[in-house]
LUMGUDREN-896718 format. One record per residue (C-alpha): x, z, y; residue in one letter. Coordinates in Angstrom, 3 decimals, always signed. Example, Ala and Ser with C-alpha at 12.3 -4.5 7.8 and 13.67 -1.06 7.14 Angstrom:
<recs>
{u = +12.300, w = +7.800, v = -4.500, rest = A}
{u = +13.670, w = +7.140, v = -1.060, rest = S}
</recs>
This chain:
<recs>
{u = +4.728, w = +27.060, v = +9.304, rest = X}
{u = +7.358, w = +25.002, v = +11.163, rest = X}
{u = +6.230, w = +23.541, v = +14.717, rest = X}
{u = +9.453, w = +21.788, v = +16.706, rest = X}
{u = +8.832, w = +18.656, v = +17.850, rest = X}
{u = +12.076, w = +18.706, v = +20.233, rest = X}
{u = +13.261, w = +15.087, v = +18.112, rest = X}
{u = +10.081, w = +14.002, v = +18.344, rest = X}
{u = +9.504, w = +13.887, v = +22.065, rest = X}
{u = +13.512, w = +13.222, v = +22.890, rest = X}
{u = +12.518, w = +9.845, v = +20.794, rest = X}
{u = +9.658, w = +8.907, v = +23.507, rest = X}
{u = +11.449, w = +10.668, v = +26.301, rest = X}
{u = +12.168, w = +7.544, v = +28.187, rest = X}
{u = +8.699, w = +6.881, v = +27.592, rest = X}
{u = +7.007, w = +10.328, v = +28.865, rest = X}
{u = +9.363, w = +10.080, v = +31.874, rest = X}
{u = +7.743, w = +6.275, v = +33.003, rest = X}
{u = +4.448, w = +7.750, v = +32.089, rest = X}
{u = +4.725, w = +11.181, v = +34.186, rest = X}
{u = +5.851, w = +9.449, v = +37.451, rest = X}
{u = +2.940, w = +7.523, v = +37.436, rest = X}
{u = +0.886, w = +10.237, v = +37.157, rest = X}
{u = -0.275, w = +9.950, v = +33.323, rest = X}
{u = +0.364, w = +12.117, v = +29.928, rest = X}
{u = +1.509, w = +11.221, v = +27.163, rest = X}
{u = +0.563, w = +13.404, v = +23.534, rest = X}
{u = +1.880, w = +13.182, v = +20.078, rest = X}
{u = -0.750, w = +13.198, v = +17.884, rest = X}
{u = -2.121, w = +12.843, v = +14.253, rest = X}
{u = -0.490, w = +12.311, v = +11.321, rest = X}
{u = +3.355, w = +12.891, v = +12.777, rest = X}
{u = +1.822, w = +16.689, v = +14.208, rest = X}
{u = +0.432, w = +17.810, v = +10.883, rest = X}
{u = +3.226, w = +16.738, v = +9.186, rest = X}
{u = +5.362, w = +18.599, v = +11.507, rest = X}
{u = +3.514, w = +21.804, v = +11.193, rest = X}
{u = +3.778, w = +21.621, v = +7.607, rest = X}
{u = +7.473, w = +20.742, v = +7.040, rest = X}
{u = +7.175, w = +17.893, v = +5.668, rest = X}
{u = +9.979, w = +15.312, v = +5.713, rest = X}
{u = +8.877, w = +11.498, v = +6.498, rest = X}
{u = +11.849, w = +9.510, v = +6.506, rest = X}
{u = +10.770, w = +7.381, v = +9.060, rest = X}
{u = +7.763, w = +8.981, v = +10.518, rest = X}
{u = +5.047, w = +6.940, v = +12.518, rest = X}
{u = +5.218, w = +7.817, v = +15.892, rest = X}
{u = +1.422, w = +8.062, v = +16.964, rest = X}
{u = +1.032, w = +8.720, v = +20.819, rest = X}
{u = -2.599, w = +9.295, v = +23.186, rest = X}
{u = -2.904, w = +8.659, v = +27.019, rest = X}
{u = -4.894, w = +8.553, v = +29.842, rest = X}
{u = -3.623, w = +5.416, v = +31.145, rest = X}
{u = -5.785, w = +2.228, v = +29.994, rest = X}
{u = -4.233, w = -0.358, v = +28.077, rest = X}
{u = -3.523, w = -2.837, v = +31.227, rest = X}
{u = -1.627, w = +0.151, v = +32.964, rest = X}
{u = +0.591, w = +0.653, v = +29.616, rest = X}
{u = +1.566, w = -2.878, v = +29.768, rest = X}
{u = +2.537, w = -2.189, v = +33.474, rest = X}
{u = +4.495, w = +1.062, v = +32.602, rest = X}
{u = +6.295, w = +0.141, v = +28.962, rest = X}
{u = +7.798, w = -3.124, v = +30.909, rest = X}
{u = +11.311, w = -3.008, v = +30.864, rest = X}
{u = +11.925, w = +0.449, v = +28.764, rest = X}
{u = +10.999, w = -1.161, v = +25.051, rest = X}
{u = +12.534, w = -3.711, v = +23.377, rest = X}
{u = +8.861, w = -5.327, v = +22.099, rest = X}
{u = +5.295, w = -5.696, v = +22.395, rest = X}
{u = +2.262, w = -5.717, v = +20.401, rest = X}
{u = -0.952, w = -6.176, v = +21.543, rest = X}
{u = -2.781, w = -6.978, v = +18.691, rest = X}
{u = -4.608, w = -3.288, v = +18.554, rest = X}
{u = -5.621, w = -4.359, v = +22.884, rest = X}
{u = -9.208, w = -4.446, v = +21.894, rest = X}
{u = -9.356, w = -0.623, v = +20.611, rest = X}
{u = -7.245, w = +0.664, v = +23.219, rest = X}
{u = -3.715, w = +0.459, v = +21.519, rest = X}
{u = -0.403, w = -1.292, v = +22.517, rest = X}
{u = +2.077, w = -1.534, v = +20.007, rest = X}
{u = +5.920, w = -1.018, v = +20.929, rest = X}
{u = +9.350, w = -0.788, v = +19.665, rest = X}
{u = +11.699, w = +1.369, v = +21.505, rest = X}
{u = +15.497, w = +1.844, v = +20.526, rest = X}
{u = +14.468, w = +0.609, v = +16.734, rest = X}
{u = +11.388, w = +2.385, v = +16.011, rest = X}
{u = +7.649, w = +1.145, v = +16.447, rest = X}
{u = +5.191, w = +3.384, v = +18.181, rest = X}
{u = +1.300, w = +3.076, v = +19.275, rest = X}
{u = +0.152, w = +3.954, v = +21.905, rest = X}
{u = -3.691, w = +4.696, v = +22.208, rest = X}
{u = -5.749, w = +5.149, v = +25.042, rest = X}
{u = -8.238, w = +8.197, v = +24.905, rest = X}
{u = -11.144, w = +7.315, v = +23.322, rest = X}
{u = -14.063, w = +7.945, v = +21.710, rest = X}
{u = -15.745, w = +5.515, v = +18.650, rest = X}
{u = -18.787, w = +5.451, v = +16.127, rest = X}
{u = -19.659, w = +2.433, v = +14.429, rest = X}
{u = -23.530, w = +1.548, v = +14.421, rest = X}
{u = -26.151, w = +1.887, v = +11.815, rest = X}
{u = -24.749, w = -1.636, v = +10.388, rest = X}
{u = -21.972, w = -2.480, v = +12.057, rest = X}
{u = -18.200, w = -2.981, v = +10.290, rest = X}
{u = -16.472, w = -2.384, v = +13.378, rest = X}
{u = -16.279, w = +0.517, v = +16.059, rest = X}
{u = -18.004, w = +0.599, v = +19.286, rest = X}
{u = -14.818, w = +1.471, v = +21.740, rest = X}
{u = -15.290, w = +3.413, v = +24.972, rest = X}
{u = -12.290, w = +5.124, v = +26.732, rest = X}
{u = -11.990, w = +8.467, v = +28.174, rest = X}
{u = -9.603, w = +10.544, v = +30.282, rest = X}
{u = -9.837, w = +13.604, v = +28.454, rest = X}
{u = -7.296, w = +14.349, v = +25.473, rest = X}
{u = -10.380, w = +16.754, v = +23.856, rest = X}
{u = -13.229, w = +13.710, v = +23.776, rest = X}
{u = -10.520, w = +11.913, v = +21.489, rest = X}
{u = -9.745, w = +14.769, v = +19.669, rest = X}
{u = -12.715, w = +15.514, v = +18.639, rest = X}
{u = -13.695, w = +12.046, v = +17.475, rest = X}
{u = -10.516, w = +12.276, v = +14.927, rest = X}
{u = -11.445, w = +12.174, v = +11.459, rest = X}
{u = -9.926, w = +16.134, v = +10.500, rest = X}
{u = -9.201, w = +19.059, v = +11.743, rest = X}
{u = -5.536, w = +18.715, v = +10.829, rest = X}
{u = -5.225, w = +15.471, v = +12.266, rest = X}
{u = -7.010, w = +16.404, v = +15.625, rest = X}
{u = -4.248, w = +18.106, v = +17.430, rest = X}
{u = -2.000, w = +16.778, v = +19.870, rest = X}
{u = +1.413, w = +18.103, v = +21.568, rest = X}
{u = +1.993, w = +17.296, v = +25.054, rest = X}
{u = +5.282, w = +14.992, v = +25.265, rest = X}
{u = +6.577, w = +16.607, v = +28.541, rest = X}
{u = +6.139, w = +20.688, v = +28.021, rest = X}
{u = +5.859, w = +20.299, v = +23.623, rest = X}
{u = +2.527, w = +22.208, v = +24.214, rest = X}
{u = +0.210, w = +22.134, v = +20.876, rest = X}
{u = -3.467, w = +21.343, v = +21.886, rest = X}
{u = -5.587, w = +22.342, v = +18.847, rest = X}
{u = -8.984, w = +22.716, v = +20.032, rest = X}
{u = -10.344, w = +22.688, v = +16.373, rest = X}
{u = -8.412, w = +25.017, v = +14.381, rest = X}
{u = -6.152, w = +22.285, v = +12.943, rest = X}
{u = -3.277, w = +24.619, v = +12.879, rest = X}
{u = -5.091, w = +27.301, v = +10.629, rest = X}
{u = -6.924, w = +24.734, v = +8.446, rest = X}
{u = -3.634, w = +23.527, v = +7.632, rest = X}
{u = -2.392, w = +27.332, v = +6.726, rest = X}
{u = -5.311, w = +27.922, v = +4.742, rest = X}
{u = -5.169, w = +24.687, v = +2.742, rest = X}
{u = -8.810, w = +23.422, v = +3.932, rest = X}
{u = -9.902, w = +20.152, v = +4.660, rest = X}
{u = -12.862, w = +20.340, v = +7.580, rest = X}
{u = -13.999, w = +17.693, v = +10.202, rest = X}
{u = -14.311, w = +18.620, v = +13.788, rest = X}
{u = -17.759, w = +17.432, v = +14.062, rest = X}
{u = -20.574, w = +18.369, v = +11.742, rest = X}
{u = -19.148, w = +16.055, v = +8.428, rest = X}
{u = -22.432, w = +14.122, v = +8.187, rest = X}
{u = -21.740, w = +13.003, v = +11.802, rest = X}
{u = -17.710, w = +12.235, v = +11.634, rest = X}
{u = -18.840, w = +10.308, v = +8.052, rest = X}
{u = -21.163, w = +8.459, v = +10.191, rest = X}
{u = -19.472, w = +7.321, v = +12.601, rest = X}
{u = -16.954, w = +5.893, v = +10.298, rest = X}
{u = -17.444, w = +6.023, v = +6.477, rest = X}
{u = -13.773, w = +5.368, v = +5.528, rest = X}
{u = -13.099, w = +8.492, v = +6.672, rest = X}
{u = -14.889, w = +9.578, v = +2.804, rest = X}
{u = -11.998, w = +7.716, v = +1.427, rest = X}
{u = -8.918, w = +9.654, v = +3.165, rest = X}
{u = -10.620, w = +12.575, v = +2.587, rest = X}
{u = -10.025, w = +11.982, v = -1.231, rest = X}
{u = -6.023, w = +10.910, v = -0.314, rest = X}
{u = -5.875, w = +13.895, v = +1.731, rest = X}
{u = -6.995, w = +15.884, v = -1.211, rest = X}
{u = -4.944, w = +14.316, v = -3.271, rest = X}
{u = -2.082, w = +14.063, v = -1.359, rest = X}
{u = -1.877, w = +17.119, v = +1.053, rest = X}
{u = -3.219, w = +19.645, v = -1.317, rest = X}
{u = -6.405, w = +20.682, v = +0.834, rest = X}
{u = -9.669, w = +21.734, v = -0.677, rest = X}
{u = -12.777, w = +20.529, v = +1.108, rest = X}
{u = -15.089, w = +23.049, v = +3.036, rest = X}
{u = -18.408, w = +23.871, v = +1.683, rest = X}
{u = -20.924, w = +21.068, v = +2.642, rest = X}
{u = -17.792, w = +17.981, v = +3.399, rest = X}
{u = -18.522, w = +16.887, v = -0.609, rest = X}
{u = -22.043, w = +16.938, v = -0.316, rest = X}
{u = -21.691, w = +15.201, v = +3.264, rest = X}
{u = -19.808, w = +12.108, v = +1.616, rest = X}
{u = -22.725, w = +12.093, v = -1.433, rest = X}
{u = -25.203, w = +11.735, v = +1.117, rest = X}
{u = -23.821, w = +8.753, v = +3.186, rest = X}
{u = -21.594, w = +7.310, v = +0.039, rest = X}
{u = -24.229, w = +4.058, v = +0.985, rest = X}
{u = -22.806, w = +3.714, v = +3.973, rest = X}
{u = -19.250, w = +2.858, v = +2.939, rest = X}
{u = -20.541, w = -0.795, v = +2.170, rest = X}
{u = -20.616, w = -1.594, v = +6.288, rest = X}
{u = -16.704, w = -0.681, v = +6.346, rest = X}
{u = -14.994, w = -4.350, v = +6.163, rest = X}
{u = -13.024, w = -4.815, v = +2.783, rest = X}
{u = -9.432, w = -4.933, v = +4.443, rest = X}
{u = -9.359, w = -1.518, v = +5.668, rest = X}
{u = -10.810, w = -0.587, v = +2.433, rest = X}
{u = -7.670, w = -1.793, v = +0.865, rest = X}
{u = -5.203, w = -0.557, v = +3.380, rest = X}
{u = -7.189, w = +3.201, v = +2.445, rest = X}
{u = -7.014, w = +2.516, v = -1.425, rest = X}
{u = -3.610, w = +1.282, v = -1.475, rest = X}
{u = -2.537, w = +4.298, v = +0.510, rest = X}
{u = -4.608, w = +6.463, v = -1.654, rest = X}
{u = -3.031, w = +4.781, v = -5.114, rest = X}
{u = +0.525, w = +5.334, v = -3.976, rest = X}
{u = +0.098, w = +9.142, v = -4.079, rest = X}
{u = +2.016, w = +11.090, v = -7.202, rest = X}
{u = -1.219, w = +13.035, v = -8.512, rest = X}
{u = -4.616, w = +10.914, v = -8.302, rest = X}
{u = -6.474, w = +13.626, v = -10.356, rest = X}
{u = -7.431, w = +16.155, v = -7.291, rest = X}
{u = -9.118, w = +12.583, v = -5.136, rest = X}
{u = -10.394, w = +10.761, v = -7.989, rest = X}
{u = -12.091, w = +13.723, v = -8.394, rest = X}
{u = -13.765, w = +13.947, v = -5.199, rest = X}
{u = -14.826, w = +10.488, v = -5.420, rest = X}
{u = -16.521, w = +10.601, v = -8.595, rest = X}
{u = -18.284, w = +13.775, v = -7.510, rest = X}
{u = -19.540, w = +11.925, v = -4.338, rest = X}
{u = -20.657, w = +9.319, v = -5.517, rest = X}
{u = -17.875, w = +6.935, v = -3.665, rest = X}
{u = -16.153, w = +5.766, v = -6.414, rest = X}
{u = -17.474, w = +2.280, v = -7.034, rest = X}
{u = -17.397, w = +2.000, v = -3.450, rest = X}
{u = -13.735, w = +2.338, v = -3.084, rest = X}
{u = -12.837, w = +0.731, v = -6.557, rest = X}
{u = -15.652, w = -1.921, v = -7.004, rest = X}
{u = -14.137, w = -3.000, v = -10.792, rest = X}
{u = -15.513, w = +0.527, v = -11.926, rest = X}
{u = -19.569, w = +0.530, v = -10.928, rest = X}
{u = -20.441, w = -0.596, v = -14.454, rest = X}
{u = -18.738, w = +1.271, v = -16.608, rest = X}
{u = -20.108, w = +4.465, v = -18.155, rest = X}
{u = -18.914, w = +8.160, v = -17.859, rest = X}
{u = -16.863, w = +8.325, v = -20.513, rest = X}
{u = -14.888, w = +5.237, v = -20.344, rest = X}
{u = -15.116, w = +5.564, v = -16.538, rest = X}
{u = -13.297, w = +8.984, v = -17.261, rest = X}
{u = -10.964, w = +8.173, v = -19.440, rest = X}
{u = -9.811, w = +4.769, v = -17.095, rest = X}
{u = -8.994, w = +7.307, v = -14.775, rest = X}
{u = -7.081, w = +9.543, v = -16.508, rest = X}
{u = -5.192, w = +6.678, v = -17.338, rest = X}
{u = -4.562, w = +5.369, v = -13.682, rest = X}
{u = -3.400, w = +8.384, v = -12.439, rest = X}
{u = -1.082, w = +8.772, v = -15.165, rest = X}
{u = +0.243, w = +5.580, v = -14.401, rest = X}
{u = +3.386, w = +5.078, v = -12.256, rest = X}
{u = +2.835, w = +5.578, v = -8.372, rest = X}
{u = +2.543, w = +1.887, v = -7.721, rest = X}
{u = -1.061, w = +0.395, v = -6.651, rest = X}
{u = -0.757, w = -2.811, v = -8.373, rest = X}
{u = +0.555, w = -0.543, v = -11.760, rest = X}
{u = -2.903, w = +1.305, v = -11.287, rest = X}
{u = -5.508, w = -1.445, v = -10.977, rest = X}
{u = -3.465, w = -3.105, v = -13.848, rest = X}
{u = -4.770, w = -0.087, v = -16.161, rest = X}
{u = -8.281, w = -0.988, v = -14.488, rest = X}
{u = -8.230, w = -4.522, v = -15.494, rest = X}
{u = -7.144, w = -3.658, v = -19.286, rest = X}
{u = -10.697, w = -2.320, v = -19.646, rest = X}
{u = -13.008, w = -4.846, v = -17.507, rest = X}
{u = -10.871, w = -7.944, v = -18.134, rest = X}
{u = -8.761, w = -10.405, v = -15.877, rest = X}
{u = -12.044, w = -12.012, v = -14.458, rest = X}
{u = -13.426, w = -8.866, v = -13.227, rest = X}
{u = -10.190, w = -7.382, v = -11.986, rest = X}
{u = -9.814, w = -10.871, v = -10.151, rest = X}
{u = -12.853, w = -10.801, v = -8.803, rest = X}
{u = -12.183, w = -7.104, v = -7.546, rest = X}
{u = -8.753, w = -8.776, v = -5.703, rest = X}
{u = -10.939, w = -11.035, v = -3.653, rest = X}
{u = -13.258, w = -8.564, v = -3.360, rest = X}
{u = -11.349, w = -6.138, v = -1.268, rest = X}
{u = -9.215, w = -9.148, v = +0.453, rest = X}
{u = -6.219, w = -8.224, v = -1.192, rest = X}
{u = -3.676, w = -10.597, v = -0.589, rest = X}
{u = -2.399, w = -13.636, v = -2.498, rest = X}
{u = +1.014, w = -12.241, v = -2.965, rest = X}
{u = -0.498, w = -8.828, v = -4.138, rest = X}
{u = -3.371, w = -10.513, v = -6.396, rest = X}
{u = -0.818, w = -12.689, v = -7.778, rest = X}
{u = +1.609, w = -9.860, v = -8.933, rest = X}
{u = -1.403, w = -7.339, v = -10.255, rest = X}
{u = -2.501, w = -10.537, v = -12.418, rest = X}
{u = +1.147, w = -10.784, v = -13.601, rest = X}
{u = +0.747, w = -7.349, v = -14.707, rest = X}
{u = -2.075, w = -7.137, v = -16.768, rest = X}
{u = -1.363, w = -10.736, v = -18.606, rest = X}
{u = +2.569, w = -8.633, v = -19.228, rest = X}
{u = +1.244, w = -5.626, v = -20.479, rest = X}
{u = -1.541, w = -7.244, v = -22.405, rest = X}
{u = +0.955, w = -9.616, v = -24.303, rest = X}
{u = +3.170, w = -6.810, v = -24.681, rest = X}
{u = +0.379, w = -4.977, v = -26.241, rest = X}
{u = -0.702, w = -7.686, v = -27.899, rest = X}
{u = +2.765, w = -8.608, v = -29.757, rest = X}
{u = +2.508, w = -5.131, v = -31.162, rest = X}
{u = +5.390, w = -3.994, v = -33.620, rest = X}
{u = +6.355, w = -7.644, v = -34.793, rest = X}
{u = +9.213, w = -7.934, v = -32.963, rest = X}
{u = +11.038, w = -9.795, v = -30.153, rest = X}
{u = +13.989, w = -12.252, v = -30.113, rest = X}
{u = +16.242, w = -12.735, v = -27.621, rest = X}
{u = +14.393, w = -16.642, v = -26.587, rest = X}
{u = +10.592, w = -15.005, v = -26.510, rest = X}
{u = +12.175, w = -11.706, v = -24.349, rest = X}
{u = +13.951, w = -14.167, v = -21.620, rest = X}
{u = +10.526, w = -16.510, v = -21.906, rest = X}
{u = +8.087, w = -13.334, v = -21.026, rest = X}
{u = +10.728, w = -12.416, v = -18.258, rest = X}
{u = +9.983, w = -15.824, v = -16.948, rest = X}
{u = +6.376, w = -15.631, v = -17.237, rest = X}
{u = +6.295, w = -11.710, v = -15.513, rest = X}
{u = +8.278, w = -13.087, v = -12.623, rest = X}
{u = +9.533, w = -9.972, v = -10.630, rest = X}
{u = +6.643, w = -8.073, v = -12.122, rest = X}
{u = +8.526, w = -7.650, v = -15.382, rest = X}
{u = +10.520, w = -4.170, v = -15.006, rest = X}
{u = +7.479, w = -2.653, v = -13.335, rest = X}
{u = +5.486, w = -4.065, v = -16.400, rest = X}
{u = +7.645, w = -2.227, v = -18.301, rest = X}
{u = +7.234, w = +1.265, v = -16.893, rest = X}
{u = +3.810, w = +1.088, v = -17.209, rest = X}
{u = +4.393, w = -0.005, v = -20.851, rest = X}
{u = +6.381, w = +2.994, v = -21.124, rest = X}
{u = +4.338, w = +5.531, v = -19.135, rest = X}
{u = +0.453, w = +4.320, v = -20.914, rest = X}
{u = +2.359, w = +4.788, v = -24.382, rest = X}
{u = +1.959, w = +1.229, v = -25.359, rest = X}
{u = +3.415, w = -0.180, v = -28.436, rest = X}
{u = +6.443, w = -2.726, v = -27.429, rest = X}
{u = +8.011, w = -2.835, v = -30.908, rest = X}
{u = +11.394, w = -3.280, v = -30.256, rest = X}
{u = +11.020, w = -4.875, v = -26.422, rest = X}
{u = +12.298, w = -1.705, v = -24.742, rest = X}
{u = +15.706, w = -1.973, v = -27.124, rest = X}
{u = +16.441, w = -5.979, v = -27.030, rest = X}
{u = +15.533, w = -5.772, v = -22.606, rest = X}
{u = +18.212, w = -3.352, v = -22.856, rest = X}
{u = +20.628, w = -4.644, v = -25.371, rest = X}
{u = +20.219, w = -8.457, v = -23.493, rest = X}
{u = +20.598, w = -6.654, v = -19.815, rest = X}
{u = +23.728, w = -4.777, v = -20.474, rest = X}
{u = +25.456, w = -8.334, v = -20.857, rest = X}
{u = +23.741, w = -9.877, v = -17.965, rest = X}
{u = +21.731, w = -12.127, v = -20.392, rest = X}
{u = +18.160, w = -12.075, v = -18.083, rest = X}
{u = +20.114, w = -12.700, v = -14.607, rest = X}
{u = +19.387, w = -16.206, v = -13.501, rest = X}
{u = +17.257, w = -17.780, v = -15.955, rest = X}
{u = +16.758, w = -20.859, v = -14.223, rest = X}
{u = +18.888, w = -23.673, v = -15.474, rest = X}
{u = +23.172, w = -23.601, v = -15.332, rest = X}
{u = +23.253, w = -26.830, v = -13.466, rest = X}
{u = +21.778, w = -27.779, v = -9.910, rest = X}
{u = +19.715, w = -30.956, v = -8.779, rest = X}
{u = +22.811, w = -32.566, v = -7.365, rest = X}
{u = +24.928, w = -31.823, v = -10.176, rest = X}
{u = +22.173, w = -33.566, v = -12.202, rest = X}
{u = +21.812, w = -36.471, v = -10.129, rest = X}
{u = +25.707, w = -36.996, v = -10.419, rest = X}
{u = +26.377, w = -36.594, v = -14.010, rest = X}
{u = +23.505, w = -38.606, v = -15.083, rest = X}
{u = +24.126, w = -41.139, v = -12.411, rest = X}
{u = +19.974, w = -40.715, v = -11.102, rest = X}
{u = +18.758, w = -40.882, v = -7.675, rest = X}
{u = +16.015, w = -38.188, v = -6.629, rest = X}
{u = +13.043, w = -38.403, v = -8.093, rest = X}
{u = +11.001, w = -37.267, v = -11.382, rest = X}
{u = +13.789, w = -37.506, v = -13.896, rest = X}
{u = +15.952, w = -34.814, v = -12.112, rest = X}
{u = +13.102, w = -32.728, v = -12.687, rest = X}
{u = +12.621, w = -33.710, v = -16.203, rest = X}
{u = +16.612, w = -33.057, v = -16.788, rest = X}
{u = +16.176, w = -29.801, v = -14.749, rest = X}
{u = +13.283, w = -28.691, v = -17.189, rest = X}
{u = +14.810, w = -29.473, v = -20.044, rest = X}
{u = +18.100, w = -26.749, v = -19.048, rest = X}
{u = +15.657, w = -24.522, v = -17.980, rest = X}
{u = +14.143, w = -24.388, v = -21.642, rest = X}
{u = +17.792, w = -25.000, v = -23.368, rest = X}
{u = +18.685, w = -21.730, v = -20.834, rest = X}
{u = +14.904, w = -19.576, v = -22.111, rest = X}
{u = +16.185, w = -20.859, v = -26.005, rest = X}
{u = +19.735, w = -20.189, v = -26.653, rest = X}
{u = +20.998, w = -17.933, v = -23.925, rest = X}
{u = +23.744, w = -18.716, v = -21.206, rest = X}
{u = +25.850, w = -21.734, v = -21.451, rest = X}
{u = +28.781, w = -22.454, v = -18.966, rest = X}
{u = +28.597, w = -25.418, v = -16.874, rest = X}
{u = +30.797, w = -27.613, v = -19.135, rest = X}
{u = +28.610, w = -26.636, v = -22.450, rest = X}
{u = +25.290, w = -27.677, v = -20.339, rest = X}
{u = +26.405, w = -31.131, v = -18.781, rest = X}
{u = +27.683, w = -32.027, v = -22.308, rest = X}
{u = +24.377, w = -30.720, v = -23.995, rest = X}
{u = +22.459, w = -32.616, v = -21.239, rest = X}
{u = +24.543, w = -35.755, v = -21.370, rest = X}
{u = +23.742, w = -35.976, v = -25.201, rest = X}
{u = +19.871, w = -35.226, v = -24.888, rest = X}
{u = +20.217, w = -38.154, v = -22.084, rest = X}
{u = +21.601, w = -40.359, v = -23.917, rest = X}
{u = +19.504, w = -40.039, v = -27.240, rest = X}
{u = +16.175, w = -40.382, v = -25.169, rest = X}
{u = +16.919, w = -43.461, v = -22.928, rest = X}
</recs>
């Protein structure tokens, strides 16, 4: 098991060195440790540090070494910063549980680097490497959990659960996604506090599921969802549906292209674009994000839907209008599901390899328009600008001479 975290800690050196003189420490820890000890290459790997020093005396002490500030995390204890290009938190010691109905996290700070450890949500995650001498603290066995393959909380599970439920969520991603197999009593843990996942506010439900979606192999987390009883609380579209269509919507997400928005697409082909709307606002995804997973679903369904009739060349370039920049991801869920496309794949290809879907808007611009037509602006440059648009979607590209003669003619004939 590797363990260097020389580039690490030359990365915050400038950092450690500010924080040291004033008589503070400064600790790698989490995610960028584990991932450390395990070999594991993150391209650009968050940079997660713990301190002594309160949030006011970071402000004092980053001044004048970073090139930005965040403060937006202030509240918890965190300062955000960007130093030579990359962005780093920095989190005061602390210690957290969130009340018997509360959706966020009673804060209280703490000078000592094992009260926050142990508050972390797993053993893996709860070690920390002094900045200065690259010392690994690892009060809780982090190091060997992550040798064995086992997934364990520092506290009893029922108590790090409690104190905040989303941690039942990453357990499932870091199943999924690390390889780890839960300890004996973590699964039934989750089951009996899978209630409590409803006071964790929808947004960092999303953040958790979208992190959780983007993983290569589902199978292992899904898996520990279902069995705890979580599922419906992390993917509210599913809570009606029975076992065996439950199972076999799955099967078919995780065997879906890495891609969130590919996933809940396969979702919404079985409870239908109301529901899987619904679902969007109900975890706060964003409009940009509910936007393109409706674009999805309506592509794949009319995909579907269009079966083994066939596609021209006018109704491919008028669904590659509709998809947006959905389309090509459309498609490799097409592809990956199974889905009949009758001959979509082949024509997409054939009408790409000339450039036919670049630029499907129309070949001539608003002033262009406006000076070939003699108009001033107003509602008949868009009806002239329509019209191309549809000429473009029908017959393919047209140079700039073909178009203003095609539009001077259609002009002419209607006024």
């Amino acid at each position: 098991m590797n363990g260097s975290f020389n580039e690490h800690r030359r990365a915050v050196a400038p950092l450690s060195d500010q924080f040291k003189r004033a008589g503070h420490r400064l600790y790698l820890v989490g995610g960028v440790v584990r991932d450390e000890l395990m070999g594991r290459q993150v391209e650009t790997p968050d940079l997660d540090l713990t301190t002594d020093a309160t949030p006011d005396q970071m402000k004092s002490l980053v001044d004048g070494i970073v090139e930005a500030v965040w403060l937006q995390g202030e509240r918890f204890g965190t300062v955000g910063v960007r130093l030579e290009g990359r962005t780093i938190e920095i989190t005061t010691h602390r210690a957290e549980a969130y009340t018997s109905d509360s959706r966020k996290p009673d804060v209280s700070y703490s000078t000592d680097l094992a009260a926050d450890l142990v508050r972390r949500d797993f053993t893996v995650n709860a070690m920390a490497v002094d900045v200065v001498d690259g010392v690994l603290h690892d009060p809780h066995g982090g190091r060997s959990d992550l040798g064995a393959g086992l997934l364990r909380t520092p506290l009893d599970p029922e108590i790090s659960f409690a104190d905040d439920p989303l941690r039942m969520m990453r357990a499932a991603r870091f199943v999924a996604g690390l390889g780890l197999t839960p300890v004996p009593g973590l699964v039934e843990a989750a089951t009996r506090l899978a209630d409590r996942m409803e006071i964790v506010s929808a947004e960092r439900k999303c953040v958790e599921l979208f992190r959780f979606l983007d993983l290569p192999d589902l199978g292992p987390g899904l898996a520990l969802l279902v069995d705890a009883g979580l599922i419906g609380h992390v993917i509210p579209g599913v809570s009606d549906l029975d076992e065996p269509v439950l199972s076999a919507v799955l099967g078919r997400m995780s065997g879906a292209p890495p891609e969130p928005l590919l996933r809940l697409a396969v979702l919404g082909q079985v409870i239908g674009a109301v529901a899987l709307r619904g679902m969007a606002t109900g975890l706060r995804m964003s409009g940009r994000d509910t936007s393109d997973l409706m674009s999805v679903l309506y592509t794949i369904d009319e995909i579907s839907d269009a079966g083994d009739s066939g596609w021209s060349d006018e109704a491919v370039r008028r669904l590659v209008v509709r998809a947006g920049d959905m389309f090509y991801p459309s498609l490799r869920l097409v592809e990956a599901l199974g889905l009949d496309d009758g001959d979509l794949a082949d024509v997409v290809s054939r009408l790409d390899s000339v450039g036919e879907l670049n630029d499907l808007g129309p070949p001539l611009d608003g002033a262009a328009v406006m000076d070939l037509l003699g108009l001033e602006p107003g509602t008949q440059v868009g009806e002239a600008l329509a019209w191309l648009t549809d000429l473009r979607l029908t017959e393919g590209r047209l140079d700039r001479d073909e178009a203003a003669g095609r539009l001077s003619a259609w002009w002419a004939g209607r006024t």
